[in-house]
C-alpha positions as CSV (number, residue, x, y, z in Angstrom):
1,X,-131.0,24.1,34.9
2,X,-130.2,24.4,31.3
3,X,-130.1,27.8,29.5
4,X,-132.5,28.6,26.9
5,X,-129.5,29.2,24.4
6,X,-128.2,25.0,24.6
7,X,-131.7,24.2,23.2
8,X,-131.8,26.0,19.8
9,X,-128.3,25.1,19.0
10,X,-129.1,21.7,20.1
11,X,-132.0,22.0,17.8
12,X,-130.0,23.3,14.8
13,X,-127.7,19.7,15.2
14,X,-130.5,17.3,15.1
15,X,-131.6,19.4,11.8
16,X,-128.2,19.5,10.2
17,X,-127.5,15.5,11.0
18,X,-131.4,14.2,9.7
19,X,-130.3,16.9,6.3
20,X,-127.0,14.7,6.3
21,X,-128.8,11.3,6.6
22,X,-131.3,11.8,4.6
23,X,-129.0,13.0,1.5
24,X,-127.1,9.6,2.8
25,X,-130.0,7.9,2.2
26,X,-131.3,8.9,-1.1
27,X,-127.7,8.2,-2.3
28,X,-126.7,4.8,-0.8
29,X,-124.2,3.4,-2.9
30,X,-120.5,2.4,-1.9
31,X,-119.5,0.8,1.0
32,X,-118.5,3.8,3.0
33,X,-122.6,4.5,3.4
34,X,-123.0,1.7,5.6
35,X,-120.5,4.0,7.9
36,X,-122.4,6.6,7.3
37,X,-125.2,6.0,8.4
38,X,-124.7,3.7,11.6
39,X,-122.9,6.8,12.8
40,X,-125.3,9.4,11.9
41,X,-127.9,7.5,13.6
42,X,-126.0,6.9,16.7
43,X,-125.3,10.6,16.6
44,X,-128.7,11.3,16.2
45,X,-129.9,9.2,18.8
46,X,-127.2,11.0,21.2
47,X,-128.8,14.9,20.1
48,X,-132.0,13.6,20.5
49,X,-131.9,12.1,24.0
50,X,-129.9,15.8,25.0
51,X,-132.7,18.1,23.0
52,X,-135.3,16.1,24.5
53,X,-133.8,16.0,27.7
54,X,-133.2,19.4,27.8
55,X,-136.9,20.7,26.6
56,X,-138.4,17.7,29.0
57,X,-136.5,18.3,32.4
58,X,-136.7,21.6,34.0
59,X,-136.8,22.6,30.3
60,X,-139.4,24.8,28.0
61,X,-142.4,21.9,28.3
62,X,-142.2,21.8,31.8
63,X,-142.4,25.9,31.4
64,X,-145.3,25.5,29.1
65,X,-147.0,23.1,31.8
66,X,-146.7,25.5,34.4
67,X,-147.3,28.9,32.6
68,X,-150.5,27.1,30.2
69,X,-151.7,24.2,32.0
70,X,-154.5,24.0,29.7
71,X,-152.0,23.0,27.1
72,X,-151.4,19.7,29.2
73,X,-152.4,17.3,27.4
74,X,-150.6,18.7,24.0
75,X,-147.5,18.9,26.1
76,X,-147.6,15.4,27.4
77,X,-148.7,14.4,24.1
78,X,-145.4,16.0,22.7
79,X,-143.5,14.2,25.3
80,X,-144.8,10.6,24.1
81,X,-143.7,12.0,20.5
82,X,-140.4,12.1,22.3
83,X,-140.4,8.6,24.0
84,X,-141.3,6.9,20.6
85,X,-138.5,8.8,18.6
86,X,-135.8,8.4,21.0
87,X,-137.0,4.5,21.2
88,X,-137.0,4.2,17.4
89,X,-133.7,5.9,17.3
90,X,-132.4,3.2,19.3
91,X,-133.5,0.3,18.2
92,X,-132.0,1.5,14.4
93,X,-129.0,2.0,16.0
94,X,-129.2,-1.4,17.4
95,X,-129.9,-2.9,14.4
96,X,-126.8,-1.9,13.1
97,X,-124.7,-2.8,15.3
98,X,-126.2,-6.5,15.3
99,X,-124.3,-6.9,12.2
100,X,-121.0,-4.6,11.2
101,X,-121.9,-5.7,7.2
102,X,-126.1,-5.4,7.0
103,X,-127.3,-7.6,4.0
104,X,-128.3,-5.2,1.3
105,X,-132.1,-6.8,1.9
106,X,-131.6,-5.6,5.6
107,X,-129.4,-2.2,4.5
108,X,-132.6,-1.0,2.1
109,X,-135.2,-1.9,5.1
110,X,-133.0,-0.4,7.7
111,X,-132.9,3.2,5.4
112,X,-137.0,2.6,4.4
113,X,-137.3,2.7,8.5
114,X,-135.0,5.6,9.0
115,X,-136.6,7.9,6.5
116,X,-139.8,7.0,8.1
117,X,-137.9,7.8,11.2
118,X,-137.0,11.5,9.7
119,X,-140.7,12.1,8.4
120,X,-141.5,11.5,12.3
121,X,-139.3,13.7,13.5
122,X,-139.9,16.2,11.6
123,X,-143.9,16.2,12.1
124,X,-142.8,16.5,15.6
125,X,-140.8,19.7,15.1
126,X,-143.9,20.5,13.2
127,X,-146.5,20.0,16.0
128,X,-144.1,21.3,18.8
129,X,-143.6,25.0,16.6
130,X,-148.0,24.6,16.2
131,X,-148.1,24.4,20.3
132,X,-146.0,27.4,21.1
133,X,-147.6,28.8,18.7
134,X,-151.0,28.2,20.4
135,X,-149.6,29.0,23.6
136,X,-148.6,32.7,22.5
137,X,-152.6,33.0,21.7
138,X,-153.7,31.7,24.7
139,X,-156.2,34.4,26.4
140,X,-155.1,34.6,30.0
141,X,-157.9,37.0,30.5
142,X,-158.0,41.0,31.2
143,X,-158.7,44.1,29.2
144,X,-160.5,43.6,26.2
């Protein structure tokens, strides 16, 4: 089991390297960008598949499942948010690796996909914080 501390340093991570990317992104001149940001995503990709991991297996959506099972269907909802990032995250990291020198046609579509890839992610940080939220105001019944 993984302790509860791994996850929000695991969170902070993913935040600092999509802050990194995205200043990468909005300044992409010079060939050492390129670098840049094939390695920030595959470093991305790697936090995400742990944070994920982490929260998924054994983790605090598996605890919010058990604890609010009425929240289900937001939880598994979550999870799918997770599958499609990760998957995204991968297939940009494929992408450039296909070639080690991207066009600059296929450089500007590969960063138009990863900012689309950081507005994702972070309307998933968004909805997860509005589920835990909800499940803090969840009425489990009693005095009152």
């Amino acid at each position: 089991m993984i302790t509860t501390e791994s996850v929000p340093s695991k969170q902070k991570a993913v935040d600092e390297i999509v802050h990194a990317l995205d200043a990468t992104i909005c300044d992409p001149d010079g060939p050492e960008t390129r670098s840049c940001i094939k390695h920030g995503v595959e470093f991305l990709e790697d936090h995400l598949r742990r944070l994920y991991g982490m929260e998924e297996s054994g983790g605090l959506l598996d605890i919010l499942i058990r604890v609010h099972p009425e929240l289900a269907s937001e939880v598994h909802r979550l999870q799918a948010e997770h599958d499609a990032i990760r998957a995204e995250a991968h297939r940009l990291v494929l992408a450039l690796e296909d070639s080690n020198t991207p066009s600059d046609l296929s450089l500007q579509e590969i960063m138009r996909e990863l900012r689309q890839l950081i507005a994702g992610i972070l309307k998933h940080e968004h909805h997860e914080r509005a589920v835990l939220i909800d499940s803090t105001n969840v009425d489990l019944g009693g005095e009152g």
